[in-house]
C-alpha positions in Angstrom: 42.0 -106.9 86.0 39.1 -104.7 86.2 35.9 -105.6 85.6 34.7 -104.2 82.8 37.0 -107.2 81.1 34.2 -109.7 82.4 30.4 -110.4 80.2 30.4 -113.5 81.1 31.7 -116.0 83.7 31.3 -119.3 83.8 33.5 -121.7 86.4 35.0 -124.6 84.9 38.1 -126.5 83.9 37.2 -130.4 85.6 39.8 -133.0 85.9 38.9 -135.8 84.3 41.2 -138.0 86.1 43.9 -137.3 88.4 47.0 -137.6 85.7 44.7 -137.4 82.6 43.9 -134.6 80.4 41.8 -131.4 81.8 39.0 -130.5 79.6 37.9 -126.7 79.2 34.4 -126.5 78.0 31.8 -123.9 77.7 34.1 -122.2 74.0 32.4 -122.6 70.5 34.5 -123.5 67.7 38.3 -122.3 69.8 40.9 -121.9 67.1 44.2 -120.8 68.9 45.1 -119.6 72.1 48.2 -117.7 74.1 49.4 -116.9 77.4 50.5 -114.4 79.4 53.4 -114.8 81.4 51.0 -115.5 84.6 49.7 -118.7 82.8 46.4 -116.5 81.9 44.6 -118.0 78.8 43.5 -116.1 75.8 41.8 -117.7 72.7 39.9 -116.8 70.0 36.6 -118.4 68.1 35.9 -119.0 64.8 32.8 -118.1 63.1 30.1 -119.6 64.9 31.2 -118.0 68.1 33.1 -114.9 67.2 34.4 -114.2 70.3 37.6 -113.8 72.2 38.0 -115.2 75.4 40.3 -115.3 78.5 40.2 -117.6 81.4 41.8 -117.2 84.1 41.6 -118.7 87.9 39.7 -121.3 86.1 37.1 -118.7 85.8 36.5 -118.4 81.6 35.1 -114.5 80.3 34.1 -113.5 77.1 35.9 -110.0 76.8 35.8 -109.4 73.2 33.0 -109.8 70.3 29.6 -111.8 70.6 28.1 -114.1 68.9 27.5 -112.8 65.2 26.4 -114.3 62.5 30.1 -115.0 60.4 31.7 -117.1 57.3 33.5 -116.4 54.6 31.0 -115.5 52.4 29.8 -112.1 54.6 33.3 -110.6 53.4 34.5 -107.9 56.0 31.7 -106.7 58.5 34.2 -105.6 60.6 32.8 -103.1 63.3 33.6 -101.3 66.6 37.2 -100.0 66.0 38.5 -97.2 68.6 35.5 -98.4 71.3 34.3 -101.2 73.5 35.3 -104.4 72.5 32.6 -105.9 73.8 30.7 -103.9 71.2 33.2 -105.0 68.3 32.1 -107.8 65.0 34.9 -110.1 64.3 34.5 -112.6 61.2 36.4 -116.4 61.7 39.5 -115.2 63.8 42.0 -117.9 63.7 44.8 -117.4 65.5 46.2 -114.3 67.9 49.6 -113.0 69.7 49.9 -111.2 72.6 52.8 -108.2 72.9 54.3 -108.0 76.3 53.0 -104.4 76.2 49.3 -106.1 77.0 48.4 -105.7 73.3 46.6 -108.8 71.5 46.9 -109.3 67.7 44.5 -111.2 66.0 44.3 -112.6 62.7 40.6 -111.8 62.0 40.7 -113.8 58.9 37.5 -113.3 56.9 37.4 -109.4 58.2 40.7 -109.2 56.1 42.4 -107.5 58.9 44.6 -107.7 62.0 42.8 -106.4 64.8 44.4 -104.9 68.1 43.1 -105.8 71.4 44.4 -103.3 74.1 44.2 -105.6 76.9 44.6 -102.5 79.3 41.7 -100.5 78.2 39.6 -103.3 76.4 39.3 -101.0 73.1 39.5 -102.4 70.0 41.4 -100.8 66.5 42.6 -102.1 63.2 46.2 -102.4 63.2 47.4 -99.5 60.3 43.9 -98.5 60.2 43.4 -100.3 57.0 46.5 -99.0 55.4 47.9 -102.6 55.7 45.9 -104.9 52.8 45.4 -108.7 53.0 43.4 -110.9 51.8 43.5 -114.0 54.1 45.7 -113.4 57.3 45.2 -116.9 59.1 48.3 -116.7 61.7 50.2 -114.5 63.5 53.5 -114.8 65.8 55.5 -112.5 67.6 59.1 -111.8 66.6 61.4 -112.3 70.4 62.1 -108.6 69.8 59.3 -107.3 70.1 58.9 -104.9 67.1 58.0 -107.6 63.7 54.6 -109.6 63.7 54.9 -112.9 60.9 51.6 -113.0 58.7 50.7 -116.0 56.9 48.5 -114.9 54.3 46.9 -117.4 52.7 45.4 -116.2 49.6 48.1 -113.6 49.0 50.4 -116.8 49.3 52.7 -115.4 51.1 54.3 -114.9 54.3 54.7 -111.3 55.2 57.1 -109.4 58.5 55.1 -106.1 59.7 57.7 -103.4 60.9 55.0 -102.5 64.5 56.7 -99.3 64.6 56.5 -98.2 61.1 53.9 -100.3 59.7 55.9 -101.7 56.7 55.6 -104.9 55.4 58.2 -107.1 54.0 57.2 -110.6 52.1 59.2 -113.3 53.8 58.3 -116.3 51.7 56.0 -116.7 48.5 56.1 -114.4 45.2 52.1 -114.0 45.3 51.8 -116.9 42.5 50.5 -120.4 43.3 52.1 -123.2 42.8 54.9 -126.2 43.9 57.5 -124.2 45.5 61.0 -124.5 44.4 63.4 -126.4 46.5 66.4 -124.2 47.8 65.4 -121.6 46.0 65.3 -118.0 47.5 61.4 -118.0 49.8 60.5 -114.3 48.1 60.9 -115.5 44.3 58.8 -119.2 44.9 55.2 -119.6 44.6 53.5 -121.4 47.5 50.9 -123.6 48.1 48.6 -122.2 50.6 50.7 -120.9 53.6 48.4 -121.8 56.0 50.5 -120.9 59.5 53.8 -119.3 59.5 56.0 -118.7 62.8 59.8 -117.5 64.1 62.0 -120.4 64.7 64.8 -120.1 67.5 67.7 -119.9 64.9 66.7 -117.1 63.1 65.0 -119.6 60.5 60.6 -119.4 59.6 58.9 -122.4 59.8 55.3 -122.8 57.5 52.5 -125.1 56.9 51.5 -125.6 53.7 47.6 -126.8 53.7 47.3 -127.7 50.5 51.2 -129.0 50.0 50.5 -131.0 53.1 53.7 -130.4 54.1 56.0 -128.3 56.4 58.5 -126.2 55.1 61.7 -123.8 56.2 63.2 -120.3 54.9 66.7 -120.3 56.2 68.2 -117.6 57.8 69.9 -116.7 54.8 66.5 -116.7 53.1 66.5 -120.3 51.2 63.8 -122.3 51.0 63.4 -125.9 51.8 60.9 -128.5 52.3 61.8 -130.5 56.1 57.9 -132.4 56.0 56.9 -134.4 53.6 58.8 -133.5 50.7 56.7 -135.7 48.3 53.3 -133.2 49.4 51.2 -136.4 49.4 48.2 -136.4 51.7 48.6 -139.1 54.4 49.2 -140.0 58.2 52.4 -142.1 57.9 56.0 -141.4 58.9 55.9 -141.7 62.7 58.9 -141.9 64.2 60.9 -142.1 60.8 62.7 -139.2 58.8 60.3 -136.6 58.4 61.0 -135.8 54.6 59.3 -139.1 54.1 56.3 -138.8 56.2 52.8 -137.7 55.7 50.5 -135.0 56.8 46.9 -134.2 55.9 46.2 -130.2 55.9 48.5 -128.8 58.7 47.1 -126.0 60.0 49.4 -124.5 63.0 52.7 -124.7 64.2 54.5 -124.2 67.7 57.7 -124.3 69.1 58.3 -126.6 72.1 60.7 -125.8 74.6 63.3 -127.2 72.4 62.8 -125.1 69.5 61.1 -128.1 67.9 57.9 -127.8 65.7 54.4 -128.8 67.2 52.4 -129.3 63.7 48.4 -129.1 64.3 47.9 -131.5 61.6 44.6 -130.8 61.4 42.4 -133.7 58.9 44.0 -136.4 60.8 43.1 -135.1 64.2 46.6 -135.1 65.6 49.2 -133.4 66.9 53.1 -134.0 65.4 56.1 -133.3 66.5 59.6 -132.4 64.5 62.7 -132.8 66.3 64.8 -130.4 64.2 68.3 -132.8 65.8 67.1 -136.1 64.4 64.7 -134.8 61.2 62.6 -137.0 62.6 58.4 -136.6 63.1 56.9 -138.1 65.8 53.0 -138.5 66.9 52.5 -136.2 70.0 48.7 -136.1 70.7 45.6 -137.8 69.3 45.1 -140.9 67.3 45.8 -140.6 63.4 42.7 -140.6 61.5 40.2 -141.1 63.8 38.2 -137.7 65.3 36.5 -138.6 68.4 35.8 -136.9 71.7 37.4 -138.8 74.4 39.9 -137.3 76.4 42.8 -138.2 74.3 41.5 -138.1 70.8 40.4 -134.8 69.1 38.2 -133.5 66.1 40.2 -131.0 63.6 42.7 -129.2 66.0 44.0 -125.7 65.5 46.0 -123.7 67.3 48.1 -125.2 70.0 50.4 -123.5 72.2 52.7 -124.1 76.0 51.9 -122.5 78.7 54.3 -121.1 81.2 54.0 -124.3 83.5 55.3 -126.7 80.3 51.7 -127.5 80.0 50.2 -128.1 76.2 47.1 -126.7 75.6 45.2 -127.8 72.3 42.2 -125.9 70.6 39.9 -128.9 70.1 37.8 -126.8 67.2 35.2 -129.4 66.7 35.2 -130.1 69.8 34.8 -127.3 71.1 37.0 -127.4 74.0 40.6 -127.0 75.2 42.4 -129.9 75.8 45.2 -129.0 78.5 47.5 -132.4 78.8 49.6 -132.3 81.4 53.3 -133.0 81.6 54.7 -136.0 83.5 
């Protein structure tokens, strides 16, 4: 990389003990972060920091954004597109992707926007130029072929498929209305309750939180919808190691796919991690303790994004913490 990608570079990344967690400090507010296929670390924060970062050889750089003032309530003060993005103003990103091609997408939430991050040139633009309208994009995810970025749009409430090469967009789940969506119905003609995360599942299917559902739910490939998580929508932490129709979840805000195709769930107001095993239909605790936030190597404070790296490892965007959390594998 050249080095016009570096502000600022701070070495880091200490073990706190030989098999336990390692601890990335040094990030305010981290909300979700990706890899390339070298096991390079991108991440974005939310609005108290503002910035996107990368670390890589343990070394951490801000090379997007600074410090801003940010929050909902500014409304879009986006700034910089087509130069420097050092130089650009995000507003509470929350989550990113990053193209093959070395192009980032980021949901830069309160901006209203999806921003693009040319990783080879470090200049920032505004994916359709503002042609494309949201409201509230929160996540973002990569279709395996390349060419369709998922959009959970909150306040929209819906899920929406961008066409990258022509820049049309397609609603996957939600008919813009709020309320309890309809079981096996088709995903375009239900309301929602607050798509909060939305990503590709391995069989063709798309897996979405629901914040304030507090559940997890599943358009088939044939386009049906259907609750897997927490079918009752009650706010809760039980349901560990049970079926997961019967479990509970307390504001889910991101999802992941394991190696398995399996759903991570950032269940964010408990302070966990969860895991669905698609096989069993079964939900399982996977990182944290339920209901407590703490600090400690294995507990964590409002998680968001989390994501695998190349090596197997999970890496966790500990918000409140403000830190990753890598755990390694045994």
């Amino acid at each position: 990389m050249k080095s016009f990608l570096v502000s600022l570079t701070i070495p880091l990344l200490s073990l706190i003990a030989k098999s336990a967690p390692q601890i990335v400090t040094g990030i305010t507010e981290p909300f979700s972060i990706v890899f390339d296929q070298q096991g390079t670390v991108y991440g974005v924060e939310y609005e108290n920091g503002n910035r996107i970062f990368r670390l890589k050889n343990d070394q951490l750089s801000f090379i997007a954004g600074s410090k801003t003032p940010g929050g909902k309530k500014l409304g879009d003060v986006a700034a910089g597109d087509g130069g420097d993005a050092r130089k650009a103003r995000f507003n509470g990103m929350h989550d990113l992707a990053l193209h093959p091609d070395g192009r980032l997408f980021i949901a830069d939430t309160f901006n209203e926007r999806i921003r693009v991050l040319d990783l080879k040139t470090n200049t920032i633009a505004t994916l359709g130029d503002q042609h494309l309208k949201f409201q509230s994009p929160y996540t973002v995810d990569l279709h395996p072929d390349g060419k369709h970025l998922l959009v959970a749009d909150l306040e929209k409430r819906q899920v929406l498929e961008i066409n990258l090469k022509t820049l049309t967009v397609k609603p996957r789940a939600g008919n813009g209305k709020k309320g309890k969506p309809i079981e096996d119905s088709p995903a375009t003609k239900s309301p929602l309750l607050a798509p909060r995360a939305a990503i590709y599942g391995k069989d063709g299917s798309i897996f979405l939180a629901s914040r304030e559902g507090h559940a997890i739910r599943q358009v088939t490939p044939e386009g049906t919808l259907k609750t897997i998580v927490n079918l009752a929508g009650k706010k809760g932490s039980a349901g560990d190691d049970g079926p997961a129709i019967e479990a509970r979840l307390n504001g889910p805000k991101h999802l992941t796919l394991d190696s398995q195709g399996n759903l991570v769930i950032s269940d964010d107001n408990n302070h966990i991690l969860r895991l669905y095993k698609h096989k069993s239909k079964t939900l399982h605790l996977l990182y944290g303790t339920p209901g407590k936030k703490g600090n400690a190597a294995t507990e964590l404070n409002r998680p968001h994004g989390a994501r695998y790296a190349p090596d197997g490892s999970l890496w966790i965007a500990d918000s409140f913490n403000h830190r990753l959390v890598k755990v390694l594998q045994p």
